[in-house]
Residue frames as qw, qx, qy, qz and C-alpha x, y, z in Angstrom:
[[0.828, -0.243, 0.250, 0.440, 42.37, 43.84, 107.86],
 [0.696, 0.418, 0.291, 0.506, 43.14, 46.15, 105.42],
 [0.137, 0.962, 0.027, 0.236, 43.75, 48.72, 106.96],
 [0.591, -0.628, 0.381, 0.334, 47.24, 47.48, 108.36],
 [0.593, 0.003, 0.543, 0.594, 48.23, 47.29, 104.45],
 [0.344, 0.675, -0.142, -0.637, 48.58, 50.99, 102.59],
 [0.772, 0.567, 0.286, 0.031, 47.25, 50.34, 99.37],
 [0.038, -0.834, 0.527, 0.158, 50.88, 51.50, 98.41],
 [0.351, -0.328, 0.877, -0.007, 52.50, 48.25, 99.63],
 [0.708, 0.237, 0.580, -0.326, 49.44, 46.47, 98.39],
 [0.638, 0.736, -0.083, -0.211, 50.24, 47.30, 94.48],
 [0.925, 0.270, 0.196, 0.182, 51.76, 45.44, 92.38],
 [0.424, -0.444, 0.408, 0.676, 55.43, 46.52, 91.17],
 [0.662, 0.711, -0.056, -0.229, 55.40, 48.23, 87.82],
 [0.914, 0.223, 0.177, 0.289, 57.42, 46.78, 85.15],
 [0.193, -0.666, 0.252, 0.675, 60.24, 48.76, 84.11],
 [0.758, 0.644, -0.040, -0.097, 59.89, 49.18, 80.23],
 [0.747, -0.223, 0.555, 0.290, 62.27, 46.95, 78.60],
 [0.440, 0.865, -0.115, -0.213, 64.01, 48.68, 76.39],
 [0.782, 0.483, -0.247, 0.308, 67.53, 47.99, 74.28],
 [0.522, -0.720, 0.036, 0.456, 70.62, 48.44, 76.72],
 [0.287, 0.913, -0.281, -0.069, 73.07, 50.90, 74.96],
 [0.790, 0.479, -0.349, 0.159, 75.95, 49.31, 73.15],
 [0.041, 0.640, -0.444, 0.626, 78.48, 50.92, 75.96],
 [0.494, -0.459, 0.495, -0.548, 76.88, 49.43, 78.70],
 [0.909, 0.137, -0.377, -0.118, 76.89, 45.73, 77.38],
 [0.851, -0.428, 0.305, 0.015, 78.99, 43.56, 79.85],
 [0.810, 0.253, 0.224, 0.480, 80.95, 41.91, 76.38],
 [0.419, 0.755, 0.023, 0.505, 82.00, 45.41, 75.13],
 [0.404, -0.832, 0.367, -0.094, 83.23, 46.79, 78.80],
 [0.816, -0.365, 0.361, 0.266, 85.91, 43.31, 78.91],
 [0.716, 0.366, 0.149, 0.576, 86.91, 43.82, 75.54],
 [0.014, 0.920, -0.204, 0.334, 87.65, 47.85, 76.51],
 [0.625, -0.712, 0.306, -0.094, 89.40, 46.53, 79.62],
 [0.845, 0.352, 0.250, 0.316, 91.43, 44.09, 76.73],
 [0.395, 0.807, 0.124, 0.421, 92.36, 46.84, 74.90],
 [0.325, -0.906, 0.143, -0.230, 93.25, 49.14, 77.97],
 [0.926, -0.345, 0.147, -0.046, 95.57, 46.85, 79.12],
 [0.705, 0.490, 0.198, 0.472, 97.42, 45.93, 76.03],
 [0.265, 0.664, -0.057, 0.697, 98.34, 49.51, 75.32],
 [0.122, 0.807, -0.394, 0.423, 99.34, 50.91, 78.37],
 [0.662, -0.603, 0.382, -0.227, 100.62, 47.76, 80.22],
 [0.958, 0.035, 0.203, 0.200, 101.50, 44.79, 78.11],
 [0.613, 0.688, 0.204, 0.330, 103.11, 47.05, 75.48],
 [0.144, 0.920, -0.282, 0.231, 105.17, 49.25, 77.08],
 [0.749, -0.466, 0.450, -0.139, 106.31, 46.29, 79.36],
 [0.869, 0.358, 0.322, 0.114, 107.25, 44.59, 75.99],
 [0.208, 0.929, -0.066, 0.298, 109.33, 47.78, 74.95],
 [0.043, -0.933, 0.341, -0.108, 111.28, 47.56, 77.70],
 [0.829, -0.316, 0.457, 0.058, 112.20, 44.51, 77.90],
 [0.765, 0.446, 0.204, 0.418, 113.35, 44.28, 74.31],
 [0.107, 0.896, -0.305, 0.306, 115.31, 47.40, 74.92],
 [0.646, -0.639, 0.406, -0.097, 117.01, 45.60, 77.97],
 [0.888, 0.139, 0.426, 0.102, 117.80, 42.69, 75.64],
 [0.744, 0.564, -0.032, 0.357, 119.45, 44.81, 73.13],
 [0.284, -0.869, 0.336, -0.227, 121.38, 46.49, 76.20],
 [0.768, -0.436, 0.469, -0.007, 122.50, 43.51, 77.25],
 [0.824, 0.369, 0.294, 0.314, 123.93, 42.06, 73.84],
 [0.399, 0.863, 0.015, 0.310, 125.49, 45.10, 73.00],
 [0.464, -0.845, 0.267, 0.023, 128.20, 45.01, 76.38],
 [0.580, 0.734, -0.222, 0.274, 131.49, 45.60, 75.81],
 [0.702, -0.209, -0.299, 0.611, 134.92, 45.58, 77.11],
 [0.384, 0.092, 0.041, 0.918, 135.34, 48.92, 78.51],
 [0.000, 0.529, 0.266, 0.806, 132.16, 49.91, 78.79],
 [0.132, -0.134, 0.513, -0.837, 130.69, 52.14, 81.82],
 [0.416, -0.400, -0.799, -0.170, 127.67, 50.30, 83.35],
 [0.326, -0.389, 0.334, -0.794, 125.09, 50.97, 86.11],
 [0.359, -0.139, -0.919, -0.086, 124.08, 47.95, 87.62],
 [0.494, -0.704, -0.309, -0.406, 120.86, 47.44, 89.78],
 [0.666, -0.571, -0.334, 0.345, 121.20, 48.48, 93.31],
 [0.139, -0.987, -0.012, 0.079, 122.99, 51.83, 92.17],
 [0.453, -0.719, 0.367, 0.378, 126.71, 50.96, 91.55],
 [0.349, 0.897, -0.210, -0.171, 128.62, 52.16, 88.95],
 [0.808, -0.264, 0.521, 0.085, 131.46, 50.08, 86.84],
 [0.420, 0.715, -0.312, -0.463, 133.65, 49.52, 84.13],
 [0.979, 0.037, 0.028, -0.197, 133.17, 46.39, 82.23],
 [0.226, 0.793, -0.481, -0.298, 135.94, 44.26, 81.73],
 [0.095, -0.099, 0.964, 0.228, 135.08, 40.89, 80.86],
 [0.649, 0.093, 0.015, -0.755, 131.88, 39.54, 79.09],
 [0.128, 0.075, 0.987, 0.054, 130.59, 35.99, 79.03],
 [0.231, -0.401, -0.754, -0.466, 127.23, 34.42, 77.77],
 [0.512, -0.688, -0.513, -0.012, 125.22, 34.88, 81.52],
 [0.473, -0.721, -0.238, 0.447, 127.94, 37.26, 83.54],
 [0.424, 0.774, -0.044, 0.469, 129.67, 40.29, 83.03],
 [0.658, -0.277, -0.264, 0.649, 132.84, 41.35, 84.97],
 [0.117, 0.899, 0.212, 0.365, 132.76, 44.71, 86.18],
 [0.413, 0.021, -0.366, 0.834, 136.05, 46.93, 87.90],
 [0.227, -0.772, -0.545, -0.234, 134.21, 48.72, 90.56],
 [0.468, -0.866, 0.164, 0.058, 137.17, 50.21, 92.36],
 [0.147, 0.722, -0.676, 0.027, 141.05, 50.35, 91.77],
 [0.164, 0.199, -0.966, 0.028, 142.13, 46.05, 91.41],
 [0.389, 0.043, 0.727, -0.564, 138.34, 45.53, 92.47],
 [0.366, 0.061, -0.676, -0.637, 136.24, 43.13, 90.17],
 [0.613, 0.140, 0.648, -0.429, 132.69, 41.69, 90.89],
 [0.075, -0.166, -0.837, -0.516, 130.83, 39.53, 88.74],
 [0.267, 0.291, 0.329, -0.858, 127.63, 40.17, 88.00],
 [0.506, 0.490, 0.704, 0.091, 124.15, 38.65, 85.74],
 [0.210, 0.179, 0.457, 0.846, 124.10, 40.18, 82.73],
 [0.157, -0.778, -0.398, -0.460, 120.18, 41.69, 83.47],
 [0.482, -0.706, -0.246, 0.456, 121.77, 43.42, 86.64],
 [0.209, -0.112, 0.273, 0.932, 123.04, 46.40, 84.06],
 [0.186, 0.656, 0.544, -0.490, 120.78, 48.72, 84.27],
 [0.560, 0.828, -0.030, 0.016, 121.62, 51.22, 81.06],
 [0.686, 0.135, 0.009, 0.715, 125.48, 52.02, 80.13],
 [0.112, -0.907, -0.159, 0.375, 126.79, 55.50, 80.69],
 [0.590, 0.781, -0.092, 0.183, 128.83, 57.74, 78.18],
 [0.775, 0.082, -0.216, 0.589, 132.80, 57.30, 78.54],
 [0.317, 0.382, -0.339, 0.799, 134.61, 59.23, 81.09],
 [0.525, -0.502, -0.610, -0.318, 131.67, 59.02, 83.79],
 [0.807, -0.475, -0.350, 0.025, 133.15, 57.72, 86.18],
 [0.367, 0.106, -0.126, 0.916, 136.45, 59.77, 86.25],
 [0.133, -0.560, -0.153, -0.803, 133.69, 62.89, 86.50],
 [0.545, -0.711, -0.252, -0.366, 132.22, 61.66, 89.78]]
């Protein structure tokens, strides 16, 4: 019968020597890299801009030139707590949420385009 089983097959598996895994390859120390990785170049810059938005938004003015999302272009000219009134055209005012200003633009913008 034994010759339908090469003494190959027939041996036992060697152990693998059971050595220390390297620090690097630990399971705990990859999640806490993947922590870390995160943070800094996802929470944090995501955190940045939002507090930049926030001090955009507090800081609108009568008068001032706005971009708002979606690409159009405006000069403020009323502010409230939640909206901001914006003259997009000759006697043409929209309202608009205050986080729909995208940045401000420097005075005389809109005369330039």
């Amino acid at each position: 019968m034994s010759f339908f089983i090469s003494d190959a097959m027939a041996e036992a598996p060697v152990a693998a020597a059971q050595g220390e895994v390297p620090f690097f390859a630990n399971p705990f120390f990859m999640l806490v890299i993947m922590v870390v990785f995160f943070y800094f170049f996802i929470i944090r810059p995501q955190n940045k801009r939002n507090k930049e938005h926030k001090e955009l938004m507090s800081s609108l003015g009568k008068g001032d030139e706005v971009a708002l999302a979606g690409g159009m272009l405006g000069k403020v000219t009323k502010v409230s707590d939640d909206y901001v009134v914006v003259e997009v055209a000759a006697n043409t005012e929209i309202r608009f949420q205050k986080s729909a200003v995208t940045n401000t633009l420097p005075k005389g913008t809109i005369k330039n385009i």
